[in-house]
mmCIF file of the N, C-alpha and C atoms, coordinates in Angstrom:
data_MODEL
# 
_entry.id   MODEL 
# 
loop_
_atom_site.group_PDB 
_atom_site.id 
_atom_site.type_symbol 
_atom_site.label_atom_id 
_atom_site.label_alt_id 
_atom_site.label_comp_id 
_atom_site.label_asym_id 
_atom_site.label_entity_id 
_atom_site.label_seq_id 
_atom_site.pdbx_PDB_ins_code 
_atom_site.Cartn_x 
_atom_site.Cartn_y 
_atom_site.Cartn_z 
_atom_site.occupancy 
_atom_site.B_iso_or_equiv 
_atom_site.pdbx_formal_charge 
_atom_site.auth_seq_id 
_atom_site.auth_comp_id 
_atom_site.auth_asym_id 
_atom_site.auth_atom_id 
_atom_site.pdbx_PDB_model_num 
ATOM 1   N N  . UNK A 1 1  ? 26.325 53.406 -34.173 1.00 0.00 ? 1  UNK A N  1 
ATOM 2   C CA . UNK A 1 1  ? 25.655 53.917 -32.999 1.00 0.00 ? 1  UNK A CA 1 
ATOM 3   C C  . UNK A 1 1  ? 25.604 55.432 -33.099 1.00 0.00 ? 1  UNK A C  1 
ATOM 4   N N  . UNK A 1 2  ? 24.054 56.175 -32.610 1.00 0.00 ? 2  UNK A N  1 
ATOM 5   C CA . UNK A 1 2  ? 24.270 56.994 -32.650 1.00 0.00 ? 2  UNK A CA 1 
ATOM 6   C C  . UNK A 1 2  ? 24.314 57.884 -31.463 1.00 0.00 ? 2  UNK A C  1 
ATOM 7   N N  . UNK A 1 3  ? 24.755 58.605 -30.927 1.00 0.00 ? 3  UNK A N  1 
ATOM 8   C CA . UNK A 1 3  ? 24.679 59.800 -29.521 1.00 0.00 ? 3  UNK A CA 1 
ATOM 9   C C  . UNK A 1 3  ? 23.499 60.369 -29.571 1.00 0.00 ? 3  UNK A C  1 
ATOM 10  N N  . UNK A 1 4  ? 22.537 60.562 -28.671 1.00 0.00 ? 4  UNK A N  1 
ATOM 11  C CA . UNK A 1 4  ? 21.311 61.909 -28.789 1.00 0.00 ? 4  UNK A CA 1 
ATOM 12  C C  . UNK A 1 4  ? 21.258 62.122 -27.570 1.00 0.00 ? 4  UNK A C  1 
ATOM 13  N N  . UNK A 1 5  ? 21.040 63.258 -27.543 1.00 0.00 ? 5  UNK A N  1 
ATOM 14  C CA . UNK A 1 5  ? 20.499 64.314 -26.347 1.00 0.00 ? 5  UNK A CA 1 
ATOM 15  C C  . UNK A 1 5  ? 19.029 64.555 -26.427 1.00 0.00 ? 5  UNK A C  1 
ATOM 16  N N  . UNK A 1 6  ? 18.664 64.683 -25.372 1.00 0.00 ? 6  UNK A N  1 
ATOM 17  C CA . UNK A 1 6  ? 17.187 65.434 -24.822 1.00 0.00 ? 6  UNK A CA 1 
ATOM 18  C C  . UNK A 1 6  ? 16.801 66.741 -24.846 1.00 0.00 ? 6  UNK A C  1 
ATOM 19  N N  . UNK A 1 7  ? 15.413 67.056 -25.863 1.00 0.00 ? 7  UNK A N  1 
ATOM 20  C CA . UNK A 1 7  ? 15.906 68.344 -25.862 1.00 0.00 ? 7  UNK A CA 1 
ATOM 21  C C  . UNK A 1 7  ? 14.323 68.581 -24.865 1.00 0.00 ? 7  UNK A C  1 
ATOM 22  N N  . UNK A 1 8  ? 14.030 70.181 -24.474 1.00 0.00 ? 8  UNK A N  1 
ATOM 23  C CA . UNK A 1 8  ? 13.448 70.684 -23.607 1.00 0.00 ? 8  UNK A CA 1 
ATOM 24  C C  . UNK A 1 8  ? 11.792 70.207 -23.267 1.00 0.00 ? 8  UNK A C  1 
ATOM 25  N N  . UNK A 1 9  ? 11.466 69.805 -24.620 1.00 0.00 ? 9  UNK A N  1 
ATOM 26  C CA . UNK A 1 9  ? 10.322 68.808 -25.217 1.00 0.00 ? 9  UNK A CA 1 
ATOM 27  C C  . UNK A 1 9  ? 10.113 67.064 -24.897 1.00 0.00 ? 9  UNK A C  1 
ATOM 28  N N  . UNK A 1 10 ? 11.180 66.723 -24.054 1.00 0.00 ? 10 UNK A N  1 
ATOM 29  C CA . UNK A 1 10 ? 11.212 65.140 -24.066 1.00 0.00 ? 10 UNK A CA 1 
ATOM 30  C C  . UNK A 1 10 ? 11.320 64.620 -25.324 1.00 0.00 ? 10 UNK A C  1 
ATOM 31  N N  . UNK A 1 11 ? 12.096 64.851 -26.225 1.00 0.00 ? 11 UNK A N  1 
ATOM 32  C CA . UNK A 1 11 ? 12.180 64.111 -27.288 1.00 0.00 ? 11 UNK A CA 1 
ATOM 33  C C  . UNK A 1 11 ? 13.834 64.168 -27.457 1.00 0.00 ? 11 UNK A C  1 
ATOM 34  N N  . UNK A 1 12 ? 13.993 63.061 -28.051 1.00 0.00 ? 12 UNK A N  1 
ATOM 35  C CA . UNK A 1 12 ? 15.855 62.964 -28.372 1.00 0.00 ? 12 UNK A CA 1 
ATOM 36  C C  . UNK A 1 12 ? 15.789 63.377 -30.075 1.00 0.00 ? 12 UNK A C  1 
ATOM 37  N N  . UNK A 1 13 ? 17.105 63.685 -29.818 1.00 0.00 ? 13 UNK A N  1 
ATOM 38  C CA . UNK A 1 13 ? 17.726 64.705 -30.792 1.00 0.00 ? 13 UNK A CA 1 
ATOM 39  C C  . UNK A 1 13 ? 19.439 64.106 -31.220 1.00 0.00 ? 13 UNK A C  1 
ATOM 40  N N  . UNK A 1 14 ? 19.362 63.642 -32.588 1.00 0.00 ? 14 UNK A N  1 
ATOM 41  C CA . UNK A 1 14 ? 21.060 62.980 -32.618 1.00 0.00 ? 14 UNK A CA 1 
ATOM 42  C C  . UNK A 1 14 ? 21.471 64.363 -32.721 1.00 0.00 ? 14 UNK A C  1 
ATOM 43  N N  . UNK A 1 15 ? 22.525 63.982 -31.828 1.00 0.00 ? 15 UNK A N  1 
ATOM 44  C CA . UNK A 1 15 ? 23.507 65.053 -31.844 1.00 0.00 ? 15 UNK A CA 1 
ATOM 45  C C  . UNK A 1 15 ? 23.913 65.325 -33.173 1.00 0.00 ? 15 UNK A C  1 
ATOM 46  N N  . UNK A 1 16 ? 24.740 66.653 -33.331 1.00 0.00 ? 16 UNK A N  1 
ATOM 47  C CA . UNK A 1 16 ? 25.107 67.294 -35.118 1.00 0.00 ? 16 UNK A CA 1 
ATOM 48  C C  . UNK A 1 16 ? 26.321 66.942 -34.916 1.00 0.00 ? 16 UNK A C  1 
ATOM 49  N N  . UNK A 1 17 ? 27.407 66.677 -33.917 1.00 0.00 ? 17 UNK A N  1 
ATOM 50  C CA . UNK A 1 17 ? 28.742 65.917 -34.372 1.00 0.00 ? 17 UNK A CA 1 
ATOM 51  C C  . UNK A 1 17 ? 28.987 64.907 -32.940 1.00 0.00 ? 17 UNK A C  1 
ATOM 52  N N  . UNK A 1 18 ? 29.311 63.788 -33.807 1.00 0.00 ? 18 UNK A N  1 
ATOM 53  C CA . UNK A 1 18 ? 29.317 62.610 -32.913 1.00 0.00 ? 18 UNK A CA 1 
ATOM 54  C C  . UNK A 1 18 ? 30.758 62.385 -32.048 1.00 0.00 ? 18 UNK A C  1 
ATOM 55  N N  . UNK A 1 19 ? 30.590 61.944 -30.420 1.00 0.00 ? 19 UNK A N  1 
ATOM 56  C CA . UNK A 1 19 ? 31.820 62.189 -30.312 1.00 0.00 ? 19 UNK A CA 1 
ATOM 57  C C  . UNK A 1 19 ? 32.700 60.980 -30.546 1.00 0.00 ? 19 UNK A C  1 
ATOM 58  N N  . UNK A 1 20 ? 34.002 60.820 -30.180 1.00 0.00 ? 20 UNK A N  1 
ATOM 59  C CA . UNK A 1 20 ? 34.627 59.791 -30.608 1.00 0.00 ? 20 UNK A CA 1 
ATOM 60  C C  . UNK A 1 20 ? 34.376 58.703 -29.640 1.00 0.00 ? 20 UNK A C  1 
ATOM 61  N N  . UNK A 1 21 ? 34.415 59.076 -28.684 1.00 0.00 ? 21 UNK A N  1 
ATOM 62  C CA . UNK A 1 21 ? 33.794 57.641 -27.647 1.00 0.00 ? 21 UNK A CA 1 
ATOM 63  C C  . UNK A 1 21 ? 32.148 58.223 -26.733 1.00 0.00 ? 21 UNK A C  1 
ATOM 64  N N  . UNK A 1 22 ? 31.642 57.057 -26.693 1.00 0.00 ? 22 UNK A N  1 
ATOM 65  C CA . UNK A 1 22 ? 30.213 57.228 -26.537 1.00 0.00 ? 22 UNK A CA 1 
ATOM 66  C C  . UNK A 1 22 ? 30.012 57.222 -24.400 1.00 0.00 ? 22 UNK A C  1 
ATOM 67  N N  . UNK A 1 23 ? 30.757 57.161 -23.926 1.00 0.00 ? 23 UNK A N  1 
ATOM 68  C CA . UNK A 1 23 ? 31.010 57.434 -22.745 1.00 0.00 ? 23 UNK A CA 1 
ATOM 69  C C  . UNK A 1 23 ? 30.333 58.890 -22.501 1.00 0.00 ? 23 UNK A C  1 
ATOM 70  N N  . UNK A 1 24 ? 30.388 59.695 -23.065 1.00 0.00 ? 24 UNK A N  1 
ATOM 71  C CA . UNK A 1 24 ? 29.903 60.675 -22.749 1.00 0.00 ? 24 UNK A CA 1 
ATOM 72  C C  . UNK A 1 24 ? 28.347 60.969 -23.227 1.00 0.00 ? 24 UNK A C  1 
ATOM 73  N N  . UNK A 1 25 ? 27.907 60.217 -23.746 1.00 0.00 ? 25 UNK A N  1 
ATOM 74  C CA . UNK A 1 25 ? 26.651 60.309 -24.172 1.00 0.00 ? 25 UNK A CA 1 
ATOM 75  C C  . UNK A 1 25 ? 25.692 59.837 -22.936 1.00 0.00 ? 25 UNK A C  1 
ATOM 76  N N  . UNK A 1 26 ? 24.344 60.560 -23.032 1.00 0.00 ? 26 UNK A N  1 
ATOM 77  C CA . UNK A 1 26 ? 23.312 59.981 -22.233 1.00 0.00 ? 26 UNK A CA 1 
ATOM 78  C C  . UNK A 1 26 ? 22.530 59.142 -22.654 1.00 0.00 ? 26 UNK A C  1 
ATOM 79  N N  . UNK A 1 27 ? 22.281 59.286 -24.022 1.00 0.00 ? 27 UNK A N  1 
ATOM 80  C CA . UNK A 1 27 ? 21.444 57.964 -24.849 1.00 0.00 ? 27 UNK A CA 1 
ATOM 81  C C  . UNK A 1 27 ? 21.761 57.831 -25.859 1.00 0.00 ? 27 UNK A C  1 
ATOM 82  N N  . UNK A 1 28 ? 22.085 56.548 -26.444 1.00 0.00 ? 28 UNK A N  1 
ATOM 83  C CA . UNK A 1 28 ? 22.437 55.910 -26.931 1.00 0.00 ? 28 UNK A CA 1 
ATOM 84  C C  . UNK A 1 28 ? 21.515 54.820 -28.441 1.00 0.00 ? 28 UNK A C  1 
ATOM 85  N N  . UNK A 1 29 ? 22.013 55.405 -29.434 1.00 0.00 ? 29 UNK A N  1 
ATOM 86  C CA . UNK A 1 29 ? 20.479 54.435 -30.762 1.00 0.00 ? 29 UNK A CA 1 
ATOM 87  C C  . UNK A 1 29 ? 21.378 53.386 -31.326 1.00 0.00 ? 29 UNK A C  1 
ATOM 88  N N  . UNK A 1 30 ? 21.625 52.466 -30.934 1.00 0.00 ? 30 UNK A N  1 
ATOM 89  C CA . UNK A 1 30 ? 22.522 50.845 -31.636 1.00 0.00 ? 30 UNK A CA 1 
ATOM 90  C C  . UNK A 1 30 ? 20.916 50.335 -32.700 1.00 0.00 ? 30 UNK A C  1 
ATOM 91  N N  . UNK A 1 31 ? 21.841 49.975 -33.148 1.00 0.00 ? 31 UNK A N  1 
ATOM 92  C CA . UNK A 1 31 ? 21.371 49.358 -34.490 1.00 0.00 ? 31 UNK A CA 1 
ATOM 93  C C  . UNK A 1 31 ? 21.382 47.773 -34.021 1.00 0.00 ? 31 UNK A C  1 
ATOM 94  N N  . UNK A 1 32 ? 20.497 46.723 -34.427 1.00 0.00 ? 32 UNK A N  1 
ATOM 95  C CA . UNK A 1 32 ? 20.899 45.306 -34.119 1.00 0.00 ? 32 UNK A CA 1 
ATOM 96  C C  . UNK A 1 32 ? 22.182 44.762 -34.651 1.00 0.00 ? 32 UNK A C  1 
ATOM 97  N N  . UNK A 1 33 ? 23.063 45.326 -35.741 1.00 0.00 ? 33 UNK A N  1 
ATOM 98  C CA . UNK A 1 33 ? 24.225 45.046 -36.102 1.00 0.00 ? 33 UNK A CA 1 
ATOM 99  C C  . UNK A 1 33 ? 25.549 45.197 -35.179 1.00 0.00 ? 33 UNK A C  1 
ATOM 100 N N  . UNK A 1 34 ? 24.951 46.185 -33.946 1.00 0.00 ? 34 UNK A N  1 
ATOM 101 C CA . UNK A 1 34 ? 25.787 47.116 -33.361 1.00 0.00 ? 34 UNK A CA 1 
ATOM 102 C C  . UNK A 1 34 ? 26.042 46.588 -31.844 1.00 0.00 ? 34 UNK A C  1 
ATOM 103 N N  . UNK A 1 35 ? 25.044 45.722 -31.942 1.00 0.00 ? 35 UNK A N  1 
ATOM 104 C CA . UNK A 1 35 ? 25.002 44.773 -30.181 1.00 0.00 ? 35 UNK A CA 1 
ATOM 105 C C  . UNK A 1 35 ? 24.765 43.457 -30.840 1.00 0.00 ? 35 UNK A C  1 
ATOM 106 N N  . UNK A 1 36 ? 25.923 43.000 -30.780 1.00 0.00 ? 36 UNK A N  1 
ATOM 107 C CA . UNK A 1 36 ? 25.804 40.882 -30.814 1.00 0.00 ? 36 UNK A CA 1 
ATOM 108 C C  . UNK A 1 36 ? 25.602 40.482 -29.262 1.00 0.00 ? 36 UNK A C  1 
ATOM 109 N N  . UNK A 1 37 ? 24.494 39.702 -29.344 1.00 0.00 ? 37 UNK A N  1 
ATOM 110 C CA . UNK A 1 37 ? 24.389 39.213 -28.479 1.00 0.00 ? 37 UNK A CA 1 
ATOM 111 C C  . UNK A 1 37 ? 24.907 37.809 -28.042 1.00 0.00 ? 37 UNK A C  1 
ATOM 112 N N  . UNK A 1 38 ? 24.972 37.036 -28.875 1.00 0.00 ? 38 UNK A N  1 
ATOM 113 C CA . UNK A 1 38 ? 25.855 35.953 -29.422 1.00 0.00 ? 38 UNK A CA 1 
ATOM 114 C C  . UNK A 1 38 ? 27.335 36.067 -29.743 1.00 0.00 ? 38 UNK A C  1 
ATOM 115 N N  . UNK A 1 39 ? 27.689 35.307 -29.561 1.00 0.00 ? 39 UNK A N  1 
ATOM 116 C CA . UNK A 1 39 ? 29.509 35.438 -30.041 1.00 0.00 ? 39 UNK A CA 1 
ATOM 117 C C  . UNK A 1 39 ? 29.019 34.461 -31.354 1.00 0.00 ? 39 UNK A C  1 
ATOM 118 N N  . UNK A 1 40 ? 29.808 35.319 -32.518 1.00 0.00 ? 40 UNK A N  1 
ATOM 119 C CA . UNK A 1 40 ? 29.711 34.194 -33.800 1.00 0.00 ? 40 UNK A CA 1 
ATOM 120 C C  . UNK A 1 40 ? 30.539 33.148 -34.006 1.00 0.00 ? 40 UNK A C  1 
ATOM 121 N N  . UNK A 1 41 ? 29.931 32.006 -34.144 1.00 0.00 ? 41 UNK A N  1 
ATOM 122 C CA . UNK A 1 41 ? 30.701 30.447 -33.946 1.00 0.00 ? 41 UNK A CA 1 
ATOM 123 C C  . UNK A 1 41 ? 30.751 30.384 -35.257 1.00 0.00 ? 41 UNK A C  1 
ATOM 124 N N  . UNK A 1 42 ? 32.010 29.427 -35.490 1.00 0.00 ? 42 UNK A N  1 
ATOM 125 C CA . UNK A 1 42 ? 31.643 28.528 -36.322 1.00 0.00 ? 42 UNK A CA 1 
ATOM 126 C C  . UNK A 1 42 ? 31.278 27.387 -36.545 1.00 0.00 ? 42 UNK A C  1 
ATOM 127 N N  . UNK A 1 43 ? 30.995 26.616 -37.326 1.00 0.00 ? 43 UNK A N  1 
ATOM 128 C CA . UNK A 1 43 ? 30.532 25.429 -37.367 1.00 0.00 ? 43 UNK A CA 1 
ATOM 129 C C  . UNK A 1 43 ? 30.869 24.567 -36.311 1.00 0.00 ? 43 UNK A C  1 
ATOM 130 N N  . UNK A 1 44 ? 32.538 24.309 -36.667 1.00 0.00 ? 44 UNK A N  1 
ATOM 131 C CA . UNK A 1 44 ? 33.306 23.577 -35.396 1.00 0.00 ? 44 UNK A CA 1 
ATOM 132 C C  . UNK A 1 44 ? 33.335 23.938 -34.032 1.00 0.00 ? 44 UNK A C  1 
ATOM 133 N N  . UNK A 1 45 ? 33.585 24.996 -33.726 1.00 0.00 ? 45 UNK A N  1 
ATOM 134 C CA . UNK A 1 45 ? 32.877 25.603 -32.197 1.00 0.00 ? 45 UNK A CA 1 
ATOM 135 C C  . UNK A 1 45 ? 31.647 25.332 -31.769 1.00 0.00 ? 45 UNK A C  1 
ATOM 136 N N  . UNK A 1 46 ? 30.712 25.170 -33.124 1.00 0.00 ? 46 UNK A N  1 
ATOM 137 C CA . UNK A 1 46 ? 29.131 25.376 -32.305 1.00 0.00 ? 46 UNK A CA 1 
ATOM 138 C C  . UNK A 1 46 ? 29.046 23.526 -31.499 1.00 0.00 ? 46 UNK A C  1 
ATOM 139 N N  . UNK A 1 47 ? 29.654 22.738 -32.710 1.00 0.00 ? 47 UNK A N  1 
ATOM 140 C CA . UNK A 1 47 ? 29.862 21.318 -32.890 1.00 0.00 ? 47 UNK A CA 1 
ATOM 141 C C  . UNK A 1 47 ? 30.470 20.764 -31.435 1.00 0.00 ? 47 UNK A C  1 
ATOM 142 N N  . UNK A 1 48 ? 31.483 21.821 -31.046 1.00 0.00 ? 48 UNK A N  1 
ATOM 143 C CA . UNK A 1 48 ? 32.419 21.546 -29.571 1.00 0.00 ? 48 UNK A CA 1 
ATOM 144 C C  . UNK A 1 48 ? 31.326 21.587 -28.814 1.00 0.00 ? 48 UNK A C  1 
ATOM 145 N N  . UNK A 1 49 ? 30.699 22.765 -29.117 1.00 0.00 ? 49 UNK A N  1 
ATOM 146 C CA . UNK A 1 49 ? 29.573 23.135 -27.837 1.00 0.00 ? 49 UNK A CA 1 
ATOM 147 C C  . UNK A 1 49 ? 28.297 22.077 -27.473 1.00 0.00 ? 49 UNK A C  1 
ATOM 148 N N  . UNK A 1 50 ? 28.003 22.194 -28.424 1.00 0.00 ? 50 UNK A N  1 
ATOM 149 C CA . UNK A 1 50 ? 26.751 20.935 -28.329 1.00 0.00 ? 50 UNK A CA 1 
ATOM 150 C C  . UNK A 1 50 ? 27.239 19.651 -27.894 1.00 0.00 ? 50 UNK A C  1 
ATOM 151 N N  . UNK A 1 51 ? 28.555 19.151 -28.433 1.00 0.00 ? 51 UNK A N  1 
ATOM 152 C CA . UNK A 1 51 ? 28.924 17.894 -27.596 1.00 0.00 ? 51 UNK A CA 1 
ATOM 153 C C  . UNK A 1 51 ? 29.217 17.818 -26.751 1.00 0.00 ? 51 UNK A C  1 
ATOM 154 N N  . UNK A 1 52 ? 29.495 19.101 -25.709 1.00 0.00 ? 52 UNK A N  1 
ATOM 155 C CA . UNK A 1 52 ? 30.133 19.585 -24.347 1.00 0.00 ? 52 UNK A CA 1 
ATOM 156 C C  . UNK A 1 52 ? 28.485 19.144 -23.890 1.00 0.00 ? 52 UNK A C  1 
ATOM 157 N N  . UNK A 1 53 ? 27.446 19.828 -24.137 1.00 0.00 ? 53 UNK A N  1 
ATOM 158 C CA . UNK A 1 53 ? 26.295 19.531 -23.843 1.00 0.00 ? 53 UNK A CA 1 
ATOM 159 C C  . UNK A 1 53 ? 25.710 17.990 -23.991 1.00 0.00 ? 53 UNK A C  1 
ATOM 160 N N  . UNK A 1 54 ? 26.115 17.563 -24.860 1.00 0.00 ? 54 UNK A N  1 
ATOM 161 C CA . UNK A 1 54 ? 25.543 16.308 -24.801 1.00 0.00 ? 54 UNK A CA 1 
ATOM 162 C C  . UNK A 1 54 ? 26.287 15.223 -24.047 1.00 0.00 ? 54 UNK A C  1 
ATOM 163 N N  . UNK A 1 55 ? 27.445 15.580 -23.471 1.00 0.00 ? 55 UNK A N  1 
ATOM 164 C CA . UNK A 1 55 ? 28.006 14.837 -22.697 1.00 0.00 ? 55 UNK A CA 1 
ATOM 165 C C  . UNK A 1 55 ? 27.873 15.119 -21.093 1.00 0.00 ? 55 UNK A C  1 
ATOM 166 N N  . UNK A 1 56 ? 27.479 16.490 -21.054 1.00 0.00 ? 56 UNK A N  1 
ATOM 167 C CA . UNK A 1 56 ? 26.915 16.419 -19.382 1.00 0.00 ? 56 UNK A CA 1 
ATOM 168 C C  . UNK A 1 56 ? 25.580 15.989 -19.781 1.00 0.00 ? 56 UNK A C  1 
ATOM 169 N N  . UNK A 1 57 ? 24.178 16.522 -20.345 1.00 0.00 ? 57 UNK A N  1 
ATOM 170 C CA . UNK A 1 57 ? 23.398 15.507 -20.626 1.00 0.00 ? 57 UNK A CA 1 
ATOM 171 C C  . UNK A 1 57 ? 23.441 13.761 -20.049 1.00 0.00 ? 57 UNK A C  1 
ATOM 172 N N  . UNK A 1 58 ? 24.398 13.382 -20.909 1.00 0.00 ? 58 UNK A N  1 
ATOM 173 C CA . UNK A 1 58 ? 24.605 11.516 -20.763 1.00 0.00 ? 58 UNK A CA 1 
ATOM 174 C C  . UNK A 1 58 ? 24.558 11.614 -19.841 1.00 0.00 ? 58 UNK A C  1 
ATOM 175 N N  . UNK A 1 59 ? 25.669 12.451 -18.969 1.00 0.00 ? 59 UNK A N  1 
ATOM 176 C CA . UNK A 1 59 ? 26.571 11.777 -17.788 1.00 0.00 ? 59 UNK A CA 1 
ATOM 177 C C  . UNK A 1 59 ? 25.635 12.228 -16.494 1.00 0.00 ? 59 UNK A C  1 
ATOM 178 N N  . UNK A 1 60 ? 24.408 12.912 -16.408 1.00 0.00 ? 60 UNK A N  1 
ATOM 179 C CA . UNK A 1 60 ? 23.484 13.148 -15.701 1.00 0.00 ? 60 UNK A CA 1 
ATOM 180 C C  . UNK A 1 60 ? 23.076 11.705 -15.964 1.00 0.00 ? 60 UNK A C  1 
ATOM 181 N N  . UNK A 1 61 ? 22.300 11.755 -17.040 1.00 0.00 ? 61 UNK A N  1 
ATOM 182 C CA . UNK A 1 61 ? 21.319 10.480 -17.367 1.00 0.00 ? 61 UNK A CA 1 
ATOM 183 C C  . UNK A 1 61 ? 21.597 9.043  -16.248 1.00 0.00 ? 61 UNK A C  1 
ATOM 184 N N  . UNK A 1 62 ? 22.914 9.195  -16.945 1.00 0.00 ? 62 UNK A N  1 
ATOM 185 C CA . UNK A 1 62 ? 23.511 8.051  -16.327 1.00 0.00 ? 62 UNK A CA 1 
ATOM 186 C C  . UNK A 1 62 ? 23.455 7.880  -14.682 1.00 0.00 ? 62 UNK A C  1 
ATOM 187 N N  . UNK A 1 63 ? 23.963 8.732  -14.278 1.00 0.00 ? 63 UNK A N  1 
ATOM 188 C CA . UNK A 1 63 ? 23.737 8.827  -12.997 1.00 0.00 ? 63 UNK A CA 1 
ATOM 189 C C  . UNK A 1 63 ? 22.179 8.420  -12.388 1.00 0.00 ? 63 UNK A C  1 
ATOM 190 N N  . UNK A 1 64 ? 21.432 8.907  -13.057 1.00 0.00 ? 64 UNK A N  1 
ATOM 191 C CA . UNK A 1 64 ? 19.662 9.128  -12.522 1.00 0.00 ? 64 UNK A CA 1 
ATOM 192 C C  . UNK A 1 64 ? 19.383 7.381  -13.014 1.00 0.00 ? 64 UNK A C  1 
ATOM 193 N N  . UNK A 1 65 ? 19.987 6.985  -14.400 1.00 0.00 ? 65 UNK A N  1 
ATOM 194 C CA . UNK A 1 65 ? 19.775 5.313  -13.841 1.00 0.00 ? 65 UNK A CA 1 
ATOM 195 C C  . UNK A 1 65 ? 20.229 4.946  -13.223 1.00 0.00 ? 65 UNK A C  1 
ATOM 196 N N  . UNK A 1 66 ? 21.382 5.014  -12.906 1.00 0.00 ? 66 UNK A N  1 
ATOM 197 C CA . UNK A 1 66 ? 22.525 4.031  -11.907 1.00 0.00 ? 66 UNK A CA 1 
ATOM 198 C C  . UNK A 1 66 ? 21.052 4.391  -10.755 1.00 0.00 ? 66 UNK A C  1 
ATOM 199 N N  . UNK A 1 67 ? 21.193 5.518  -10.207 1.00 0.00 ? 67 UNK A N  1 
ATOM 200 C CA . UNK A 1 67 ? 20.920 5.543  -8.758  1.00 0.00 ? 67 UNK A CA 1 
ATOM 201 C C  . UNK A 1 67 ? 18.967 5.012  -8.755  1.00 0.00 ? 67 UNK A C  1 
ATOM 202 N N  . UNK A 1 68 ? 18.402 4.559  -9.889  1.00 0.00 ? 68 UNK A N  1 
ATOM 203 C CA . UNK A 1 68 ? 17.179 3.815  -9.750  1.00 0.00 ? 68 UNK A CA 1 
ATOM 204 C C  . UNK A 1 68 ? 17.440 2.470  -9.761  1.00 0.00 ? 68 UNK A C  1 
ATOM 205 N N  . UNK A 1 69 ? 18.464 2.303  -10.532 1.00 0.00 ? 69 UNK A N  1 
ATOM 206 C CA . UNK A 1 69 ? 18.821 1.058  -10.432 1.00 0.00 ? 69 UNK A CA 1 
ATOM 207 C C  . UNK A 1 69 ? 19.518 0.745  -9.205  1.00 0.00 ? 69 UNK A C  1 
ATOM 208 N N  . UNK A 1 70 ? 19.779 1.118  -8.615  1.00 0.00 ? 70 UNK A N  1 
ATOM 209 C CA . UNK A 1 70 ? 20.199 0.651  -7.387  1.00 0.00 ? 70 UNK A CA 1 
ATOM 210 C C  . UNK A 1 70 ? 19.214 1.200  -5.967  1.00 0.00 ? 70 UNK A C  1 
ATOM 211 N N  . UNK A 1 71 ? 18.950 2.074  -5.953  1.00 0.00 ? 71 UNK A N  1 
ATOM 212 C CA . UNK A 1 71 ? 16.915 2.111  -5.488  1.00 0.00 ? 71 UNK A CA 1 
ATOM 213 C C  . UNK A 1 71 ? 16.127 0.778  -5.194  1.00 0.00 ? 71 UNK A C  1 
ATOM 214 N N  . UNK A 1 72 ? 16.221 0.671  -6.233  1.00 0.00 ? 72 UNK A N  1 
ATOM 215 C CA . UNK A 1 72 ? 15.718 -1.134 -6.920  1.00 0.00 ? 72 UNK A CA 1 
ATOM 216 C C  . UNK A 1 72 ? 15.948 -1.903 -6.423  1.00 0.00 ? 72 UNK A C  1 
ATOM 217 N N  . UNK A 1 73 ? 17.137 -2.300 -6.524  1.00 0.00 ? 73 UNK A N  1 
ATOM 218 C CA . UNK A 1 73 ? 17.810 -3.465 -5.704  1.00 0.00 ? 73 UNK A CA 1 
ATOM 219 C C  . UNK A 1 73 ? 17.950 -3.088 -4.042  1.00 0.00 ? 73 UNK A C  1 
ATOM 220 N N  . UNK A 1 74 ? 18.016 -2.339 -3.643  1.00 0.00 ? 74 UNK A N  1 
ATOM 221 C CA . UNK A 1 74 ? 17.974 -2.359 -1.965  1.00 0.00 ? 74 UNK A CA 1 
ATOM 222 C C  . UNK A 1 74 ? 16.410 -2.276 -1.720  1.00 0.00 ? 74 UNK A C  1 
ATOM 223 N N  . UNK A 1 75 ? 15.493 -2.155 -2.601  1.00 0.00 ? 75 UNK A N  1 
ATOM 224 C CA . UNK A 1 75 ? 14.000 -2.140 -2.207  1.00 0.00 ? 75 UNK A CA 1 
ATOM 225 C C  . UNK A 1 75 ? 14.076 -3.814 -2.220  1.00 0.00 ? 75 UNK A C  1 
ATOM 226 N N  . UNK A 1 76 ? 14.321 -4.387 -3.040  1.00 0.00 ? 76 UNK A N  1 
ATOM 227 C CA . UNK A 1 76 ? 14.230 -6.139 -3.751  1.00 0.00 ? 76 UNK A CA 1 
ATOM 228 C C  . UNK A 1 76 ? 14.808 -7.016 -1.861  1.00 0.00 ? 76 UNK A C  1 
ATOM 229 N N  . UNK A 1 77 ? 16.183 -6.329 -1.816  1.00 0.00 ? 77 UNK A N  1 
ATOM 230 C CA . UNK A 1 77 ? 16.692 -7.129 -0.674  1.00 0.00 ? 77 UNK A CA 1 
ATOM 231 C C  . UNK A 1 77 ? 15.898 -7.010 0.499   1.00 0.00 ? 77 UNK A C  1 
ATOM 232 N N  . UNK A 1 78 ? 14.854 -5.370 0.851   1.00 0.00 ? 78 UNK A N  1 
ATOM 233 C CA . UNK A 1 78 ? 14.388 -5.709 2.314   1.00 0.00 ? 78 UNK A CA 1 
ATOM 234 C C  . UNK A 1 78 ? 13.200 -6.564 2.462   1.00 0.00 ? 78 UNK A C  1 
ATOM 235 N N  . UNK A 1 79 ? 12.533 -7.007 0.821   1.00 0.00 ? 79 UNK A N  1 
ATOM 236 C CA . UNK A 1 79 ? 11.278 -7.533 1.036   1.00 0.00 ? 79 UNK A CA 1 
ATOM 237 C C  . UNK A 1 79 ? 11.610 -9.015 0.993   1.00 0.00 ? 79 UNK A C  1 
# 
């Protein structure tokens, strides 16, 4: 990352010595290496994740039949 300042022209300018924490900077040049936006998984984490997903998935599903299926049957009994 680099620090730049504004100079009188509207244009940024990297600073000539960088400071040690960027708190004090007004703008800021990150590189895409420099902001993950993602946390890096691994295989087995990504594997946890998706089955975490595919199990609320089901367990919706399930629900949305149960409750047609039973829709169903109290429509069946009033006729």
């Amino acid at each position: 990352m680099l620090c730049l300042t504004q100079t009188s022209s509207d244009t940024f300018q990297v600073m000539a010595t960088q400071p040690d924490t960027y708190t004090s900077c007004m703008h800021i040049l990150a590189s895409a290496s420099d902001i993950s936006v993602l946390v890096p998984l691994t295989a087995t984490q990504g594997l946890q994740i998706a089955t975490a997903i595919g199990v609320c998935w089901a367990t919706g599903f399930a629900f949305r039949v149960l409750g047609q299926f039973l829709n169903h049957k109290s429509n069946e009994s009033e006729t």
